[in-house]
C-alpha positions as a LaTeX table, in Angstrom:
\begin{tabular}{lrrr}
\hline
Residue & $x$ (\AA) & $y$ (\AA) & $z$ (\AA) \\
\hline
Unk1 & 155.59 & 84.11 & 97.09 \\
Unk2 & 155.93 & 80.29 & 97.19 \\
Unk3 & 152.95 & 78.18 & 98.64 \\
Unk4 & 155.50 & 77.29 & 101.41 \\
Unk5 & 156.55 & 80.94 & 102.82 \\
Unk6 & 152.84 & 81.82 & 101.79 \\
Unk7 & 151.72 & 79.52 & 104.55 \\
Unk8 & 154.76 & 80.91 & 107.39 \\
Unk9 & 153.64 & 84.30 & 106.93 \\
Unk10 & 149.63 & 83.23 & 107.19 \\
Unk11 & 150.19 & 81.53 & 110.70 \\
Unk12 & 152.81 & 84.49 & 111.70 \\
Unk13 & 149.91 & 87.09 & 110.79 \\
Unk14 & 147.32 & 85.04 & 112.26 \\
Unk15 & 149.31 & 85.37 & 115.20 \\
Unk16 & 149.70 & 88.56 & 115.54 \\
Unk17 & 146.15 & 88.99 & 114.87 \\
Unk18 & 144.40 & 87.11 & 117.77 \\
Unk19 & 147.20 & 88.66 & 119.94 \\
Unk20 & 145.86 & 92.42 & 118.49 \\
Unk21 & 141.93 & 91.01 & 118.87 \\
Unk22 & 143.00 & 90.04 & 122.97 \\
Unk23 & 144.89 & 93.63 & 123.60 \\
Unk24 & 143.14 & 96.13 & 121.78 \\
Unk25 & 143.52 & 98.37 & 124.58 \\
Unk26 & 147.12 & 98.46 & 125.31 \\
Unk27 & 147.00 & 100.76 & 122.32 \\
Unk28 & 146.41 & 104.71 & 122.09 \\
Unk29 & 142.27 & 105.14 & 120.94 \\
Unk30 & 143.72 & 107.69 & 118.31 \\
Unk31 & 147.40 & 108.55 & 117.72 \\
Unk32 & 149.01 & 111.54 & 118.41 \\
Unk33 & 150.63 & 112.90 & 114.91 \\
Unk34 & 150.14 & 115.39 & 112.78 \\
Unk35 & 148.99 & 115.14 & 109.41 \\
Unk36 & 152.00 & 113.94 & 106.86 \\
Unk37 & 153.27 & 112.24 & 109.53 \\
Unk38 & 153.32 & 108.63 & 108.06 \\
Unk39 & 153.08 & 109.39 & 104.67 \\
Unk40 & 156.48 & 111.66 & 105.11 \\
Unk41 & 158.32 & 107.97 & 106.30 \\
Unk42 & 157.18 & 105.87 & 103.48 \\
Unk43 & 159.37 & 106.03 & 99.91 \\
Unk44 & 158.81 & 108.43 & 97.53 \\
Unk45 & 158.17 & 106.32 & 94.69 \\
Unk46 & 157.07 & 102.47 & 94.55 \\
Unk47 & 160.11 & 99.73 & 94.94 \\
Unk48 & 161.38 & 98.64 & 91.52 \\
Unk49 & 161.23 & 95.19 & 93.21 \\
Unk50 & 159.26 & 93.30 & 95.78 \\
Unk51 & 160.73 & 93.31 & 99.70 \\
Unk52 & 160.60 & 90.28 & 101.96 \\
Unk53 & 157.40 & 89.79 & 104.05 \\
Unk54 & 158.89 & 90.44 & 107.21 \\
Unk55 & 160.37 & 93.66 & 106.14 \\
Unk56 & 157.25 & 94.62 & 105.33 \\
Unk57 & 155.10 & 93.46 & 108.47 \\
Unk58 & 158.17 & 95.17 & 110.06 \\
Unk59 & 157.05 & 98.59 & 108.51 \\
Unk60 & 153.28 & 97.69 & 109.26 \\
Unk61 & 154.09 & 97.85 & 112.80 \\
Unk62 & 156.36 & 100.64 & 113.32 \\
Unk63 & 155.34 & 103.02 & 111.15 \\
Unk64 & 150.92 & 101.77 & 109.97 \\
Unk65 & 150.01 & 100.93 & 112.92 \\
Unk66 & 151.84 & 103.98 & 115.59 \\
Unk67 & 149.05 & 105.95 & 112.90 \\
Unk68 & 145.82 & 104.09 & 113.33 \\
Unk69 & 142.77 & 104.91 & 115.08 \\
Unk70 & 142.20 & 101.91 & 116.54 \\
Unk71 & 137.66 & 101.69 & 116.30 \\
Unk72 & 137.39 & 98.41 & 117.85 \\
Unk73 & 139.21 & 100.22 & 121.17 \\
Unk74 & 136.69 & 99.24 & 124.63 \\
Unk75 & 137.04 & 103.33 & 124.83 \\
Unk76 & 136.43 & 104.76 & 121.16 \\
Unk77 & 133.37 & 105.91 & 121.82 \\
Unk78 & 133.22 & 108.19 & 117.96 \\
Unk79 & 130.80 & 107.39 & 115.53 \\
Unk80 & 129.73 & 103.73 & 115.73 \\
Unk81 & 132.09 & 100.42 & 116.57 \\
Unk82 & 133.65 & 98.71 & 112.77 \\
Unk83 & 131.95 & 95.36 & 111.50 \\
Unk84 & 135.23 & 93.26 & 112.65 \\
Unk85 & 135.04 & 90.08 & 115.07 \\
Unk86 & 136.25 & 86.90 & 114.70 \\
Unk87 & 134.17 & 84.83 & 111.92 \\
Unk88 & 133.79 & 88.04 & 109.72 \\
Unk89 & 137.94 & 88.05 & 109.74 \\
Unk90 & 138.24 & 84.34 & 109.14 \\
Unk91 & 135.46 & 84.87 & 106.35 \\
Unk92 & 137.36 & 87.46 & 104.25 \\
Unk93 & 140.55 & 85.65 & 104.53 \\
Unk94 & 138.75 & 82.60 & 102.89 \\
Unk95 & 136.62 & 85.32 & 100.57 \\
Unk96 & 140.09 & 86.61 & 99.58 \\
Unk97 & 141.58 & 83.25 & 98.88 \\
Unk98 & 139.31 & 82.37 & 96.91 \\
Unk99 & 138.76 & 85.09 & 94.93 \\
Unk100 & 135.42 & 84.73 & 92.96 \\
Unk101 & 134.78 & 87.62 & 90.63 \\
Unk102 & 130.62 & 87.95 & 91.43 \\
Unk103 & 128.65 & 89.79 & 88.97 \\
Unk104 & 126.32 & 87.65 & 87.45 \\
Unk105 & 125.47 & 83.66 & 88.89 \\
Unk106 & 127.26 & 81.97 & 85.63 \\
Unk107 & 130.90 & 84.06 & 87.36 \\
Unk108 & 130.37 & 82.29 & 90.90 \\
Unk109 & 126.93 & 80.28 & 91.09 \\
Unk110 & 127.27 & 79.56 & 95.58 \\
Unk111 & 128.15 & 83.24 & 95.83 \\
Unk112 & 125.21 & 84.46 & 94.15 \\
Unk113 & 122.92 & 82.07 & 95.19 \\
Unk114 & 124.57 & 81.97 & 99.26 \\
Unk115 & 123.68 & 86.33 & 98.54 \\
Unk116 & 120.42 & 85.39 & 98.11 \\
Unk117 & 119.38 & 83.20 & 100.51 \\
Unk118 & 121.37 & 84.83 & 103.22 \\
Unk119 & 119.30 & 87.77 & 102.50 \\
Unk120 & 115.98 & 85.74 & 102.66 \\
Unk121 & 117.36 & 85.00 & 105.99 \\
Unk122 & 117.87 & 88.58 & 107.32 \\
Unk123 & 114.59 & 89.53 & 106.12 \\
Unk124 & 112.98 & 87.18 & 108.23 \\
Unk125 & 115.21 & 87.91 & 111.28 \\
Unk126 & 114.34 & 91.54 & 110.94 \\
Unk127 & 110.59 & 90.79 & 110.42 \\
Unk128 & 110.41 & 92.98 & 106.94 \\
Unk129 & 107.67 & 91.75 & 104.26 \\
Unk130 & 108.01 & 87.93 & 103.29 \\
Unk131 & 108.15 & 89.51 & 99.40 \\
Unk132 & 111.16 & 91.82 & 99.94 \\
Unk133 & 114.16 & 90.71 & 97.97 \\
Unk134 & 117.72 & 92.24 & 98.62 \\
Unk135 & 121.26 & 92.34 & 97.18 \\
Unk136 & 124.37 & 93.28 & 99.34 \\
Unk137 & 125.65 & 96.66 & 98.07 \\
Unk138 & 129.16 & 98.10 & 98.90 \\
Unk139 & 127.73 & 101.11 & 101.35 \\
Unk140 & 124.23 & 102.51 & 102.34 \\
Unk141 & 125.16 & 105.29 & 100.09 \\
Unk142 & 125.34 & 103.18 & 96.99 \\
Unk143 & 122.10 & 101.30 & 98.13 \\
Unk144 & 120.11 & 105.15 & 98.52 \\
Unk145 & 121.60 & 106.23 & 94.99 \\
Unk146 & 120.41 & 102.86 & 93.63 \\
Unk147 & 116.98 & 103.84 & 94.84 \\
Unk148 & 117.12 & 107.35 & 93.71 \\
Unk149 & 117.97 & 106.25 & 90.35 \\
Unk150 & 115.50 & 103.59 & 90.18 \\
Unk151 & 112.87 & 105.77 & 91.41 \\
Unk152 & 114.19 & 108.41 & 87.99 \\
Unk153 & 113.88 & 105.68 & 86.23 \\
Unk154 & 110.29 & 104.07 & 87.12 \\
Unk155 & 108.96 & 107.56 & 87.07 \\
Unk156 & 110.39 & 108.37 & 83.67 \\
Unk157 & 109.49 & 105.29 & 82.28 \\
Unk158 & 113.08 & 104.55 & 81.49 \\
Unk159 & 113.26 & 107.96 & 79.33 \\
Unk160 & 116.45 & 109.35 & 81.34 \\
Unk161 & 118.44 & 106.73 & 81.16 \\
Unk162 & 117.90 & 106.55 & 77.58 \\
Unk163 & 117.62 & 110.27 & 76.53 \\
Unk164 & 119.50 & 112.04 & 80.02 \\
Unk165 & 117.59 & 115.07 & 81.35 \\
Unk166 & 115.27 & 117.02 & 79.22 \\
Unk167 & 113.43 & 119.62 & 82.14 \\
Unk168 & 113.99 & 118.13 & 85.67 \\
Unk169 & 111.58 & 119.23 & 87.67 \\
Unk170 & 112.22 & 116.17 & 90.08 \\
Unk171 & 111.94 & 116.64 & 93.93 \\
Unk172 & 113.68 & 114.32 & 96.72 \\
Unk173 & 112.59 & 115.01 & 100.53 \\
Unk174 & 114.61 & 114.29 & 103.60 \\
Unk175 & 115.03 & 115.06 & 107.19 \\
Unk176 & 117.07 & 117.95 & 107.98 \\
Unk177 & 119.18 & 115.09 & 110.44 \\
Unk178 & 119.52 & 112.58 & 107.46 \\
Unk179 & 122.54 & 111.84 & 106.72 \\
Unk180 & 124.77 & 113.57 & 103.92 \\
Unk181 & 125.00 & 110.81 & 101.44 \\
Unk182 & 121.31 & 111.89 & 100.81 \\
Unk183 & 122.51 & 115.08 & 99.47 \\
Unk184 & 125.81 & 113.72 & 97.86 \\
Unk185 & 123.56 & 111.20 & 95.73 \\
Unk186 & 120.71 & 113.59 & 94.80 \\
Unk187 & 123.95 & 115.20 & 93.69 \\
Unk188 & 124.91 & 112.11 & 91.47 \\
Unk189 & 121.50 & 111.20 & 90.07 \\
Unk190 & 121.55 & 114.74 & 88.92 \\
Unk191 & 118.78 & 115.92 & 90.41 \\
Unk192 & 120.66 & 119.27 & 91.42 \\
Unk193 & 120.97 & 119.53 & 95.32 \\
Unk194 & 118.05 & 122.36 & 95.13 \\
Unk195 & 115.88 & 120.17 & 94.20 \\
Unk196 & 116.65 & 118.14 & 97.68 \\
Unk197 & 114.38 & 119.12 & 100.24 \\
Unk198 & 114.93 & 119.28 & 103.66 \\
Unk199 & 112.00 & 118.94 & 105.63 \\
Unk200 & 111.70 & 120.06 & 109.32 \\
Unk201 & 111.87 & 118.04 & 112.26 \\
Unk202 & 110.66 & 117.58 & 116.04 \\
Unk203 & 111.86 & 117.86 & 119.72 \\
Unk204 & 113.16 & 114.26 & 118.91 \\
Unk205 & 114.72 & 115.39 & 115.83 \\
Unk206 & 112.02 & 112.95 & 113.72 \\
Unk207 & 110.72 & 114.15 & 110.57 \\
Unk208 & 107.38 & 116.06 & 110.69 \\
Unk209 & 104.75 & 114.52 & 108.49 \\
Unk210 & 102.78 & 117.87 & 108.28 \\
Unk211 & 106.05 & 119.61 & 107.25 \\
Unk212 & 106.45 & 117.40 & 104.34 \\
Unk213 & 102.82 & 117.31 & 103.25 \\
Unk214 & 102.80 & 120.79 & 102.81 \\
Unk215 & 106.34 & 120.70 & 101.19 \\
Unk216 & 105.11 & 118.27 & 98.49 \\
Unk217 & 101.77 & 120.30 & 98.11 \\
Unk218 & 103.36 & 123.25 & 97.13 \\
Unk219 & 106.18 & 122.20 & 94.94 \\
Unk220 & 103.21 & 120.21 & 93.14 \\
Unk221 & 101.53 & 123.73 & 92.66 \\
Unk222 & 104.65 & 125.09 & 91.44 \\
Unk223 & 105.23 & 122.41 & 88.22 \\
Unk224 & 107.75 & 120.27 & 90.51 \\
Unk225 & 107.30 & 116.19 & 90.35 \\
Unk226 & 107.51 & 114.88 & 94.00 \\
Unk227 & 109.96 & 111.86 & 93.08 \\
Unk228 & 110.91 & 110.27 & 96.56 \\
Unk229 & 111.11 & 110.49 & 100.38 \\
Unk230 & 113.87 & 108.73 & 102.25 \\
Unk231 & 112.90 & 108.72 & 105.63 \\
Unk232 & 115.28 & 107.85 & 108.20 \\
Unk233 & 115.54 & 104.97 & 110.91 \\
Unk234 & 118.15 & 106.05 & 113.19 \\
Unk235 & 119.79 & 109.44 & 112.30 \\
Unk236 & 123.43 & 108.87 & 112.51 \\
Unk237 & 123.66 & 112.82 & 114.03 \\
Unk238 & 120.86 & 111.98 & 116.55 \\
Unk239 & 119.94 & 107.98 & 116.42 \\
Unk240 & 116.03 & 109.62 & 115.23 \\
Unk241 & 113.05 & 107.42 & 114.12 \\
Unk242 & 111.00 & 109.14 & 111.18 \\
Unk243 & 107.65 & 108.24 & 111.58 \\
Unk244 & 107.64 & 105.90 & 108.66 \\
Unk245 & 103.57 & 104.94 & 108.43 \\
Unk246 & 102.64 & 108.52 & 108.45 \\
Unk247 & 105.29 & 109.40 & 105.95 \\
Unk248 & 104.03 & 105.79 & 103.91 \\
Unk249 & 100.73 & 107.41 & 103.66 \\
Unk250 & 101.85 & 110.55 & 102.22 \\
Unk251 & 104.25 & 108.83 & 99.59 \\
Unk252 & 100.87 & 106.80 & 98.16 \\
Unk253 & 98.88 & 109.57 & 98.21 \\
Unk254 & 101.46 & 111.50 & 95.95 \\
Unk255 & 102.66 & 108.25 & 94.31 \\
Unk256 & 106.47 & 109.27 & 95.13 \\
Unk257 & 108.86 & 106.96 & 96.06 \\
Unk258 & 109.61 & 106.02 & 99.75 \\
Unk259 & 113.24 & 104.93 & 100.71 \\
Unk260 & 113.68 & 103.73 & 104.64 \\
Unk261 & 117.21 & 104.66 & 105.44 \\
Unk262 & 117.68 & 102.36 & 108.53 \\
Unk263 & 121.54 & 101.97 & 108.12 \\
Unk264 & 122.12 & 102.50 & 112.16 \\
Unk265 & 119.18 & 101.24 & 113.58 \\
Unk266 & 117.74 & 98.89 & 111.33 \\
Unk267 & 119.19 & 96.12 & 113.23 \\
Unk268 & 117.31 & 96.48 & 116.22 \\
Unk269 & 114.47 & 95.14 & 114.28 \\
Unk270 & 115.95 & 91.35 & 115.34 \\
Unk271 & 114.43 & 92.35 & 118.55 \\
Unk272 & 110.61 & 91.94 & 118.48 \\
Unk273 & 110.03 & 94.58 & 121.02 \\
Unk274 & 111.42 & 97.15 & 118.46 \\
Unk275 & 109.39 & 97.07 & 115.62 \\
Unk276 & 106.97 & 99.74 & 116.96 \\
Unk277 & 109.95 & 101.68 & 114.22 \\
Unk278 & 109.46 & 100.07 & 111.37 \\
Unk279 & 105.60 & 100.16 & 111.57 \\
Unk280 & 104.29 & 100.83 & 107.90 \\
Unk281 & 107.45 & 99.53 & 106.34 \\
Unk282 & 105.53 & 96.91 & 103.86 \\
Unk283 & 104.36 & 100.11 & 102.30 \\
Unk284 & 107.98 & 101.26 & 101.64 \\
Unk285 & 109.90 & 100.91 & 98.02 \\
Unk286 & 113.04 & 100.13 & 99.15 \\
Unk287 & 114.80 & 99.44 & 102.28 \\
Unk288 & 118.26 & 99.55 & 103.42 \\
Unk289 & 120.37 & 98.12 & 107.03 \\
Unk290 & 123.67 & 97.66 & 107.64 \\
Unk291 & 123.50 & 94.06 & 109.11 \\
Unk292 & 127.17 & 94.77 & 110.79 \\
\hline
\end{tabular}
């Protein structure tokens, strides 16, 4: 694509987009197809050659978009709204155009160093510990599974990594209303998903403290290595708080690793008046939000 049609096609699809952004609600919340429906009216196989643009936003509009659940609808009321607006659009089309490859800060020096200070910045929005340090991670799940693994690691002293699993004996606790990529990471770490246990909850569907004092006691007198404890700040099956100072304690008593899984609610810690949940959380290992 020459810079010249590039630039045709940008202002066409910009367009189109602040048109979609003003009448979100003209369409259907979620279509009404059946599965195979727009897979069975795209080719078979990939075109030996590239089509024209408009052919192609052509197809995005009567066959993509008659199939899209449409999350940013004023009446899609599944789930949890998607991290789209205005600036974060405009920022990925400039992220995309430039294209900086970020994995260490000699690759892309700003974007490393904009990470960091941007994340100094939500820290002290969300009043967390002034020593906290973060890194943007691709999903909450990948940010637990980091944890998970770093707690293997700490606790090993390294050995796993370097000699895999000898005799895991390893335990992870949860709430029974935490959400699943608890147990598919315990699953990746290879921890085994018995050794993930689910520890009761309340009326308010909060995990009980007791409950996972006397879960850790007794897999302690059975051999078992309590490893970590995510507790949860907003359950995304019930919006719960865990009582995270009470379950703070318990993690220093048995020197296990505590995880703070506020993914939904987390961000109501920019409003003062909502801290009472994250009460204890300078006594926490790691911590991870979903700023969108």
């Amino acid at each position: 694509m020459e810079t010249k049609e590039f630039r045709q096609a940008a202002h066409q699809l910009v367009d189109w987009m602040a048109d979609y952004m003003e009448n979100t609600e003209r369409y259907d919340v979620k279509p009404s197809i059946r599965p195979g429906a727009i897979k069975n009216q795209l080719p078979a196989s990939a075109p030996i050659e590239g089509e024209d643009f408009q052919k192609l936003f052509s197809d995005i509009k009567s066959i993509i978009l008659p199939g899209m659940t449409h999350w940013q609808h004023p009446q899609f009321f599944a789930y949890f709204p998607t991290g789209a607006s205005g600036p974060s659009i405009l920022a990925e089309m400039l992220s995309s155009t430039l294209g900086a490859q970020c994995m260490i800060w000699l690759t892309s020096p700003a974007a490393e160093e904009l990470e960091e200070r941007m994340m100094e910045w939500l820290r002290d929005m969300l009043g967390l510990p002034s020593s906290f340090t973060g890194v943007i991670q691709d999903s909450s799940s990948t940010a637990t599974l980091v944890a998970l693994l770093t707690a293997r690691e700490k606790k090993s002293n390294y050995q796993i990594n370097k000699n895999g699993f000898i005799n895991n004996r390893f335990r992870v606790y949860a709430s029974a209303q935490a959400h699943s990529s608890v147990d598919k990471d315990v699953r990746i770490a290879g921890f085994g998903i018995d050794n993930l246990i689910k520890i009761q909850v309340d009326e308010n569907f909060a995990m009980i403290p007791e409950a996972l004092h006397a879960a850790i006691e007794g897999d302690v007198q059975h051999g078992f290595i309590p490893l970590c404890v995510v507790s949860t700040m907003g359950t995304t099956s019930s919006t719960a708080i865990d009582p995270i100072a009470d379950i703070a304690k318990i993690c220093f008593q048995y020197k296990c690793w505590h995880h703070i899984d506020a993914s939904y609610a987390g961000t109501a810690l920019l409003l003062p008046e909502m801290r009472w949940m994250s009460k204890g959380v300078e006594l926490c290992d790691s911590f991870v939000v979903n700023p969108h």
